[in-house]
LOLUM-508385 format. One record per atom (N, C-alpha, C, O): residue in one letter; x, y, z. Coordinates in steps of 0.2 Angstrom, whole numbers, plus 2048, in hexadecimal, padded with zeros to 3 digits. Example, Ala and Ser with C-alpha at 12.3 -4.5 7.8 and 13.67 -1.06 7.14 Angstrom:
2
A8427E4827A83E7EA827A8427F0827A8477EF82AS8407F5823S8447FB824S840800827S843806828
***
This chain:
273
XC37BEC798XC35BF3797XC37BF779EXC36BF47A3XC39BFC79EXC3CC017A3XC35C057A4XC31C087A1XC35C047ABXC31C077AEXC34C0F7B2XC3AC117B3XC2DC147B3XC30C1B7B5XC33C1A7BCXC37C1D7BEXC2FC157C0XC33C167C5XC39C147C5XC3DC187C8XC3CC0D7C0XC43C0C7C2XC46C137BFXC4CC157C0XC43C167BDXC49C1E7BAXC48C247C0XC4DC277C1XC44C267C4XC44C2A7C9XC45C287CEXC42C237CFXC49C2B7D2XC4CC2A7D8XC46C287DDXC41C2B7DDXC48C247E2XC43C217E9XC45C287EDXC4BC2A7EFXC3EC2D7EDXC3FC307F1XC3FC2F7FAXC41C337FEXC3CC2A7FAXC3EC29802XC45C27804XC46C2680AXC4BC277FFXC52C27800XC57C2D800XC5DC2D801XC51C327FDXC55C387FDXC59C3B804XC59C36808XC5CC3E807XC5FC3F80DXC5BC4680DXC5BC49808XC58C48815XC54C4E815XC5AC53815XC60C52816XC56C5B812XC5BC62813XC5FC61819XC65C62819XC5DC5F820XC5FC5E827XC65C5A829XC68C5C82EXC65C54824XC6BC51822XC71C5481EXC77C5481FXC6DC57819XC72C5A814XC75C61818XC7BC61818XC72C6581AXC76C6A81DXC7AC66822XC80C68822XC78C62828XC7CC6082CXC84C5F829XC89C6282BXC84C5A824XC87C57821XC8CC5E820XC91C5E824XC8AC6481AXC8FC67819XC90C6A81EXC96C6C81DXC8DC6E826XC91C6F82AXC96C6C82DXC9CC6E82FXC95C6682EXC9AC6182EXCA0C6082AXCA5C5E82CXCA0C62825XCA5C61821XCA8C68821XCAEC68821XCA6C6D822XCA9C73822XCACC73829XCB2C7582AXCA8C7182CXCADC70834XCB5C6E834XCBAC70836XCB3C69832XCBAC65830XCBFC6682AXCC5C64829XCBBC6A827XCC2C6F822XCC5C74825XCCBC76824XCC1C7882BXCC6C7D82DXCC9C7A833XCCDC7E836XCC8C73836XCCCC7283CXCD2C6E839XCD6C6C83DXCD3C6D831XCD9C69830XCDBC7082DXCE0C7382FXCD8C7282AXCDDC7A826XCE1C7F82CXCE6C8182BXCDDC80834XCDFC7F838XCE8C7D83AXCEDC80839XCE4C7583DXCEBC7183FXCF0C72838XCF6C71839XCEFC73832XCF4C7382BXCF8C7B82DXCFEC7C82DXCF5C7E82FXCF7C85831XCFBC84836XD01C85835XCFAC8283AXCFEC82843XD04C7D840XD0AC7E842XD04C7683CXD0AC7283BXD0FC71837XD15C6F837XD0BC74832XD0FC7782AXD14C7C82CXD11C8182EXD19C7B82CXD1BC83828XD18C87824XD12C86822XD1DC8E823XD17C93822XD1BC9281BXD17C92816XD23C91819XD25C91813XD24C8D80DXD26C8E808XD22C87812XD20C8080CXD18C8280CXD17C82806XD14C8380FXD0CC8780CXD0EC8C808XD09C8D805XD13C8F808XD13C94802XD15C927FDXD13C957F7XD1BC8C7FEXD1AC897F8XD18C847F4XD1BC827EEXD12C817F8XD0CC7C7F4XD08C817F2XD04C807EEXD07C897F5XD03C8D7F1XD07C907ECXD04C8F7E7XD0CC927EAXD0EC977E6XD0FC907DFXD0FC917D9XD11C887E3XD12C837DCXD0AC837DAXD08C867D5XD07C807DDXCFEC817DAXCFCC887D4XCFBC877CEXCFEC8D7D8XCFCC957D4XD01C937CDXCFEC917C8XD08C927CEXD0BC927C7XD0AC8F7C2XD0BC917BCXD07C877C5XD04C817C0XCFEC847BEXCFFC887B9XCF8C867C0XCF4C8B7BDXCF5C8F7B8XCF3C8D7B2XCF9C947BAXCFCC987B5XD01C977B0XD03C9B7ACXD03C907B1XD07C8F7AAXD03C8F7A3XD05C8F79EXCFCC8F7A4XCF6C8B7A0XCF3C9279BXCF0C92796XCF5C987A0XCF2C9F79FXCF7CA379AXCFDCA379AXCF2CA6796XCF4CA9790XCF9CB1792XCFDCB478EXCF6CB4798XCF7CB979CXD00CB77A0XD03CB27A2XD02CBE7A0XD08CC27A4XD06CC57A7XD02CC97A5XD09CC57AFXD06CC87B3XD0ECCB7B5XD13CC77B6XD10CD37B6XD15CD57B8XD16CD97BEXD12CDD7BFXD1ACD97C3XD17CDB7C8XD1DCE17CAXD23CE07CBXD1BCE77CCXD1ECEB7CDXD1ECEF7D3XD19CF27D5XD25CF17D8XD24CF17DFXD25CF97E0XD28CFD7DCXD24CFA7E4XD26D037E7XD2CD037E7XD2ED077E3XD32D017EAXD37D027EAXD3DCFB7E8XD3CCF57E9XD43CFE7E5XD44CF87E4XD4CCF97E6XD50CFE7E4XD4ECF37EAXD52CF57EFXD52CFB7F4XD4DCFC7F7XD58CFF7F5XD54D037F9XD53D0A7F7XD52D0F7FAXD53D0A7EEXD50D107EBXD48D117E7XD45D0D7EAXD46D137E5XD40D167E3XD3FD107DDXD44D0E7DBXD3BD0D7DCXD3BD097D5XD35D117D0XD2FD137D1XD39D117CCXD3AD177C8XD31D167C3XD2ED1B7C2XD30D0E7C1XD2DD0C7BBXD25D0C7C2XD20D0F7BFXD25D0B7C8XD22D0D7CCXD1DD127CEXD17D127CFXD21D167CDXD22D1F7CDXD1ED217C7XD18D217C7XD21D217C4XD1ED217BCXD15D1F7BAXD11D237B7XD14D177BCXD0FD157BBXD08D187C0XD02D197BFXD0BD1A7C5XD07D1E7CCXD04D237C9XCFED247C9XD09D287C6XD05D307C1XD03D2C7BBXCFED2F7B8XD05D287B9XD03D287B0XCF9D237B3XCF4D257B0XCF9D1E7B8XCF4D1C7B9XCF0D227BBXCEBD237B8XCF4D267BFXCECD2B7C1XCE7D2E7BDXCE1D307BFXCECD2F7B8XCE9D327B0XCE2D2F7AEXCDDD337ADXCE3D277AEXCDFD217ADXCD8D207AFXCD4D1E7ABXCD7D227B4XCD1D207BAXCCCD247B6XCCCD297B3XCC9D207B5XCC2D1F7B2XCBCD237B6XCBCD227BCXCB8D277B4XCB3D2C7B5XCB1D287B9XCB2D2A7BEXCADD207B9XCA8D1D7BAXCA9D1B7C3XCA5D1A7C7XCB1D1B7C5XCB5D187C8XCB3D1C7CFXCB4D227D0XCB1D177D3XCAED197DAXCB3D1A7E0XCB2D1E7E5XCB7D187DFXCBED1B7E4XCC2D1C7E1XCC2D1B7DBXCC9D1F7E3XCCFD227E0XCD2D267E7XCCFD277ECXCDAD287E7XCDCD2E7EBXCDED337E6XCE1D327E1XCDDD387E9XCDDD427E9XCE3D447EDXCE3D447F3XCE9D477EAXCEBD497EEXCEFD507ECXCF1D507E6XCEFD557EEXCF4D5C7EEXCF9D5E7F1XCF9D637F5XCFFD5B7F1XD04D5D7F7XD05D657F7XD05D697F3XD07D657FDXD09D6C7FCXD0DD737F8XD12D717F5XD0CD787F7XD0FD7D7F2XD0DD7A7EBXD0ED7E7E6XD09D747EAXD07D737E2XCFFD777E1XCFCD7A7E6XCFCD767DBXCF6D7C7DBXCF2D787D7XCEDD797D4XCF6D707D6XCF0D6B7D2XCF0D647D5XCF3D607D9XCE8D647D1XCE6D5D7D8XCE9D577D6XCECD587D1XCEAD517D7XCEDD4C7D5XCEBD447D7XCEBD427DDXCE9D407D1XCE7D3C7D3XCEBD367D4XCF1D367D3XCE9D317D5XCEBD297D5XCE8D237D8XCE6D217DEXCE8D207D4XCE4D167D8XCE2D167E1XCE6D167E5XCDDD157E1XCDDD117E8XCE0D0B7E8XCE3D097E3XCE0D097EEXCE2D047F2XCDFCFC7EEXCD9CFC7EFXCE2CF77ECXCDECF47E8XCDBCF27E1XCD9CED7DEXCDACFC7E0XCD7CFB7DBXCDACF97D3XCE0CFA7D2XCD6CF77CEXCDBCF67CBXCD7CFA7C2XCD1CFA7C1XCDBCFB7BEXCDBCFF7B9XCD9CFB7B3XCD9CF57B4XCD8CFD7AAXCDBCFB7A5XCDCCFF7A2XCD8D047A1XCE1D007A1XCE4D0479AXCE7D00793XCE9CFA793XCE5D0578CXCE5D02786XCEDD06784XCEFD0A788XCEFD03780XCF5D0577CXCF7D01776XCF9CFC776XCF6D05772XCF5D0176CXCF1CFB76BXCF4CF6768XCECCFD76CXCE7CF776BXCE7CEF76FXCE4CEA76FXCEDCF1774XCEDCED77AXCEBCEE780XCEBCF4781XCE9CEA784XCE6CEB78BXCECCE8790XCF0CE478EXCEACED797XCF0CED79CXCEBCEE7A1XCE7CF37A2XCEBCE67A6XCE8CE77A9XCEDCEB7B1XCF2CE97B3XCEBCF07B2XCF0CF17B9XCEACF17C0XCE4CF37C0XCEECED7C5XCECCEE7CAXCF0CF17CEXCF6CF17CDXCEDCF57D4XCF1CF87D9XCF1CF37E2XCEDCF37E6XCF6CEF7E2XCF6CEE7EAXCFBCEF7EEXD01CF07EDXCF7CEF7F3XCF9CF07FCXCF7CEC800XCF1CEA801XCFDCE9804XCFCCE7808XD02CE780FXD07CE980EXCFFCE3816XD03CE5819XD07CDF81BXD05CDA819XD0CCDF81DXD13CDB81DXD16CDD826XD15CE3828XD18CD6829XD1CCD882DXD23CD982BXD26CD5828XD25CE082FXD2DCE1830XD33CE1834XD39CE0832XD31CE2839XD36CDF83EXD35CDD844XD30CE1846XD37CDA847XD33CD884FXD37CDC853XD3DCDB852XD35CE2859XD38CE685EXD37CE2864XD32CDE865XD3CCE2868XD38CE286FXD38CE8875XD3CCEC877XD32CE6877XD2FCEA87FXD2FCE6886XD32CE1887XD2DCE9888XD2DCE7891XD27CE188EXD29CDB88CXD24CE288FXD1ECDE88BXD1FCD7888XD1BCD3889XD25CD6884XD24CD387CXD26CD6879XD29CDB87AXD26CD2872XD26CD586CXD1FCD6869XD19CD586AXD22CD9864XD1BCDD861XD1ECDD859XD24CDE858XD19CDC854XD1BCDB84EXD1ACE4849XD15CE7848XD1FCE5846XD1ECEF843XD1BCEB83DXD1ECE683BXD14CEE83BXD13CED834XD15CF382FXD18CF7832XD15CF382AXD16CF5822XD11CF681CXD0ECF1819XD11CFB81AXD0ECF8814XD12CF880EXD16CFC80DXD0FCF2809XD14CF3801XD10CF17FEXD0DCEC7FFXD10CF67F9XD0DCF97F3XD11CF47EEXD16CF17EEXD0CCF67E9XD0FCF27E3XD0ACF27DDXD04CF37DEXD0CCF17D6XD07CEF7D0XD08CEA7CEXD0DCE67CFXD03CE77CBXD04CE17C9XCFFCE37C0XCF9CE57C1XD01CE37BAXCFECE47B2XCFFCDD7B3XD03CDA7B7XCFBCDD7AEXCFACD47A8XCF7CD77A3XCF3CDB7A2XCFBCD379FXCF9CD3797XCFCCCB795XCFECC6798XCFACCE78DXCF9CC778AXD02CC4789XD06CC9787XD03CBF789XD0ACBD78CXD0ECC0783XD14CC2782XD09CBF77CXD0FCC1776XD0FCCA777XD12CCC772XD0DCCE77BXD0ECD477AXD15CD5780XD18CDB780XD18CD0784XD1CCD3789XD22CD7785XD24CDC787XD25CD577EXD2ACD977DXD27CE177BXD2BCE677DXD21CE2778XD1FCEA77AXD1DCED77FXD1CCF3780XD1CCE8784XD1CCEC78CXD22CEF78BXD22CF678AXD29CEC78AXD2FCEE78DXD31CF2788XD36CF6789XD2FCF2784XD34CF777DXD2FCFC77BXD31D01778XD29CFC77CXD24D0277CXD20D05781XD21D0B784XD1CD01783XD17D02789XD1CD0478EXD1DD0A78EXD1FD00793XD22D04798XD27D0B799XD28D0D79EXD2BD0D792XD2ED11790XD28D1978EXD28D1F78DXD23D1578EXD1CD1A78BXD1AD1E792XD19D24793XD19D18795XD15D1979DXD1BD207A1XD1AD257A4XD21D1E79FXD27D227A3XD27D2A79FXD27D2F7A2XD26D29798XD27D30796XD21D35798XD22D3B799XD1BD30798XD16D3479AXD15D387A0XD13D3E7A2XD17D327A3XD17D357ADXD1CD3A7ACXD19D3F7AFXD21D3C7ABXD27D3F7A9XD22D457A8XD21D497ACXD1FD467A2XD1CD4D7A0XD16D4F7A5XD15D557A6XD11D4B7A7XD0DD4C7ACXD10D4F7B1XD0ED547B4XD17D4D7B3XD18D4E7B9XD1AD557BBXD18D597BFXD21D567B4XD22D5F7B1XD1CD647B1XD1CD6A7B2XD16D607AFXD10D667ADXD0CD677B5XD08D6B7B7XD0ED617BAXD0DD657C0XD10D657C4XD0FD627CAXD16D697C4XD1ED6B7C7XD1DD727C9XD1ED767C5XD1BD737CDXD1AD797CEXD22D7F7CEXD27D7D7D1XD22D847CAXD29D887C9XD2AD8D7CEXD26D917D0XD2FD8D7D2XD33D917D5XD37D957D3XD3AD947CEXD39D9A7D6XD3CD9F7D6XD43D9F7DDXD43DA07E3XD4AD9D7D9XD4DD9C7E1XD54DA27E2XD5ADA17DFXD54DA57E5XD59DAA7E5XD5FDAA7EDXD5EDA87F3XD63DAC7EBXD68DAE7F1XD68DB27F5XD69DB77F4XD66DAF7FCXD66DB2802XD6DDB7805XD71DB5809XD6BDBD800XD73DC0800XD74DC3807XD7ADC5809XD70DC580AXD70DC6812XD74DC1815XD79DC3818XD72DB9816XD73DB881AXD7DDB3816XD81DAF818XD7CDB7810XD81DB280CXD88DB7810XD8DDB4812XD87DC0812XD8ADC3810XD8EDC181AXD94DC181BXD88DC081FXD8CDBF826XD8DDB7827XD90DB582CXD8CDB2822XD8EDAC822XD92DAC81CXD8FDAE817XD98DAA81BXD9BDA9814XD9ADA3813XD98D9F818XD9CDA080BXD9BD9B80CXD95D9680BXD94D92807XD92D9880FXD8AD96811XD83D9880AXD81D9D80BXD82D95807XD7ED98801XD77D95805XD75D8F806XD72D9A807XD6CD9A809XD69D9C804XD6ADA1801XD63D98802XD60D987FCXD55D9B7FFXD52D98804XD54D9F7FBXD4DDA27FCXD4AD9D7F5XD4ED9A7F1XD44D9E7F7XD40D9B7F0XD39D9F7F0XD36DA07F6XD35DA07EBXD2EDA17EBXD2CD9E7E5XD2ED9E7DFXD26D9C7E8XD21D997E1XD1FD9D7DCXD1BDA27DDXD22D9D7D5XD20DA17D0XD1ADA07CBXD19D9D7C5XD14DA47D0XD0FDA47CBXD0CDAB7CCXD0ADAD7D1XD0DDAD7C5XD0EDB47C2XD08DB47BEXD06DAF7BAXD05DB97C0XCFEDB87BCXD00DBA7B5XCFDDB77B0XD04DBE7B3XD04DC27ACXD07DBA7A6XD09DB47A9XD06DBB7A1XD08DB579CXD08DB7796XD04DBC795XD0EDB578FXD0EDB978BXD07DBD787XD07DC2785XD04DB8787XCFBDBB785XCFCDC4786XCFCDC9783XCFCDC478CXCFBDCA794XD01DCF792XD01DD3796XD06DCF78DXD0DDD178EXD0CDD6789XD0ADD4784XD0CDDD78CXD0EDE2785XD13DE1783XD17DE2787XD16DDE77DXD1ADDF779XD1ADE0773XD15DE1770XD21DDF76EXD20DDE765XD1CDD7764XD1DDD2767XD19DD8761XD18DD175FXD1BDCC75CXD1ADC675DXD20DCF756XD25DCA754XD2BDC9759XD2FDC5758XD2CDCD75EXD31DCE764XD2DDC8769XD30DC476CXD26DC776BXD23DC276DXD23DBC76BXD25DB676DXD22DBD766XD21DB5761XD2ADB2762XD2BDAC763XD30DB8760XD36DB4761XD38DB0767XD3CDAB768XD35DB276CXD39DB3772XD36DAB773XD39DA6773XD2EDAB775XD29DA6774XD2BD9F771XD29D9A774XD2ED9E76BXD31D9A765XD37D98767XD3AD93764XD3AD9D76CXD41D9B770XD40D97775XD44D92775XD3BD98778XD3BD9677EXD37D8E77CXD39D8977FXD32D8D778XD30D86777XD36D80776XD37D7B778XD3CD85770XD40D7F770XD45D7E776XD49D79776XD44D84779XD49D8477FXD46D7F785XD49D7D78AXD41D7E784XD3CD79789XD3FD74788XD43D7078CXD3DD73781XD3ED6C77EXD43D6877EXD43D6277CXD49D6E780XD51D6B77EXD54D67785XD5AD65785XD50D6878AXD54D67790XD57D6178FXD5CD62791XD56D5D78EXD59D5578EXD60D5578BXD65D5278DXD60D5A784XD66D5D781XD6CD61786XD72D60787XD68D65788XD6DD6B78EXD6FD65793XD75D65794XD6BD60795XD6FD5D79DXD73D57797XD78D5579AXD72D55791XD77D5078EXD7FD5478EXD85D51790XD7FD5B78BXD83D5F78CXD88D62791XD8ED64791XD82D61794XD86D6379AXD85D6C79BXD89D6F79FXD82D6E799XD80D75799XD7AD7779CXD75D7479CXD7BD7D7A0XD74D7E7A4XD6FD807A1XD6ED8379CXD6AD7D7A5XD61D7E79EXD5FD867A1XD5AD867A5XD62D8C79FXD5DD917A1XD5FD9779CXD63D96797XD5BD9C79DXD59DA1797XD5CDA8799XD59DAC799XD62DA979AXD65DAD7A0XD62DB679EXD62DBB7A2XD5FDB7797XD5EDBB794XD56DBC797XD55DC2797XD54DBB797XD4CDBC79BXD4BDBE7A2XD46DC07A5XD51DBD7A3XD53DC27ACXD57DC77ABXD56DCC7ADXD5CDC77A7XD63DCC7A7XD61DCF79FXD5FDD57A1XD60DCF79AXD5BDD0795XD64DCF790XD69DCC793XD63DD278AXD6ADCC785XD70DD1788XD70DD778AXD75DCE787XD7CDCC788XD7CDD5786XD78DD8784XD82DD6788XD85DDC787XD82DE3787XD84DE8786XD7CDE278AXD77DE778BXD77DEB78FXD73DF078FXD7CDE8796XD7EDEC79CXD77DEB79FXD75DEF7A3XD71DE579FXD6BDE57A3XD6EDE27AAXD6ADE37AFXD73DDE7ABXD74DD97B3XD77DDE7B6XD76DDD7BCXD7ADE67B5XD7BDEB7B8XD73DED7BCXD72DF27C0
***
């Protein structure tokens, strides 16, 4: 017959809390004096590459694509970048405790976009897209001073989305062609319009020389506000929407996108006199 004591532990064998903590400072000690000497002996390229082979074996196992997208790409603009920066700002969630505000100048609307870190969901057909925003800083080149050197830091931005690995061919054939048209029309809608004319003064003592004025055209009046016919409104109106619309047409052509009749008024009228 089993007795209760052979089944409960001999408490006088327990080791005290006093040991036990001893113990794990001890052992903590000595994990950061070998991670430590591993730092000062290793290379810095083979730790990145016992870390980067670990993270991959991991992620072989993961049902998730994670894609990763940079500020610039060579030494031009990465376009899909751009794109995602206005199309995210759209995104930020009421609930969302940080974000940046920005107005640059001559524009008359506020503008949003992701903090530092932070990261998003956006739906698209019934898919999720996780986006994260990071930053971080990087060394870029070593100068030298009387002193030494000194190392210039950098920051580089970048996204990283995940989604589920059978949606990647609709990232690329939908989703990302989505995100670009969108940013494209946010961007139009807050393009502030100029008026830009020729500096015929200074064109007439410089030849040659085309010096250009500009002023910000915001005109309080709007067709609402316009005495006019009404069916002479509606035509002109009904011109100009698919005249909007067709720009992509005018630059495939090669033909200039403008209305020249809304300044000089129609052809033959003798109004550019």
């Amino acid at each position: 017959m089993v007795s209760v004591s052979n089944i409960l532990p001999d408490h006088g064998n327990l080791p005290s809390a006093k040991t036990i903590v001893s113990t794990a400072a001890s052992l903590a000690a000595s994990a950061m004096v070998i991670r430590s000497i591993a730092r000062d002996l290793i290379p810095y390229e083979f730790q990145q590459y016992v870390y980067l082979s670990i993270h991959s074996f991991f992620k072989s196992f993961s049902s998730e694509i994670t894609l990763i997208i940079e500020e610039s790409s060579g030494l031009s603009t990465n376009q899909i970048y751009k794109a995602a920066e206005i199309y995210l700002g759209t995104k930020i969630s009421p609930n969302t405790n940080k974000f940046m505000v920005a107005m640059p100048k001559m524009e008359s609307k506020i503008s949003t976009s992701m903090a530092k870190n932070q990261e998003i969901i956006d739906e698209f057909k019934g898919v999720s897209f996780k986006w994260r925003q990071i930053t971080r800083q990087v060394e870029s080149t070593r100068s030298a001073s009387h002193s030494g050197q000194y190392v210039n830091q950098q920051e580089v931005r970048y996204f990283e989305v995940r989604f589920h690995k059978k949606h990647k061919q609709m990232v690329f054939e939908s989703y990302f062609p989505y995100v670009l048209m969108e940013s494209k029309t946010m961007k139009e809608e807050k393009k502030t319009l100029k008026i830009h004319t020729l500096n015929s003064e200074h064109f007439r003592r410089y030849s040659g020389d085309y010096s250009w004025n500009s002023i910000k055209l915001d005109h309080p009046a709007t067709f609402d506000t316009l005495a006019m016919d009404e069916k002479l409104k509606k035509m002109i109106m009904d011109d100009l929407d698919m005249f909007v619309r067709r720009r992509d047409f005018y630059r495939k052509v090669g033909k200039a996108w403008k209305r020249g009749y809304l300044l000089y008024g129609p052809p033959g009228t003798g109004s550019r006199a």
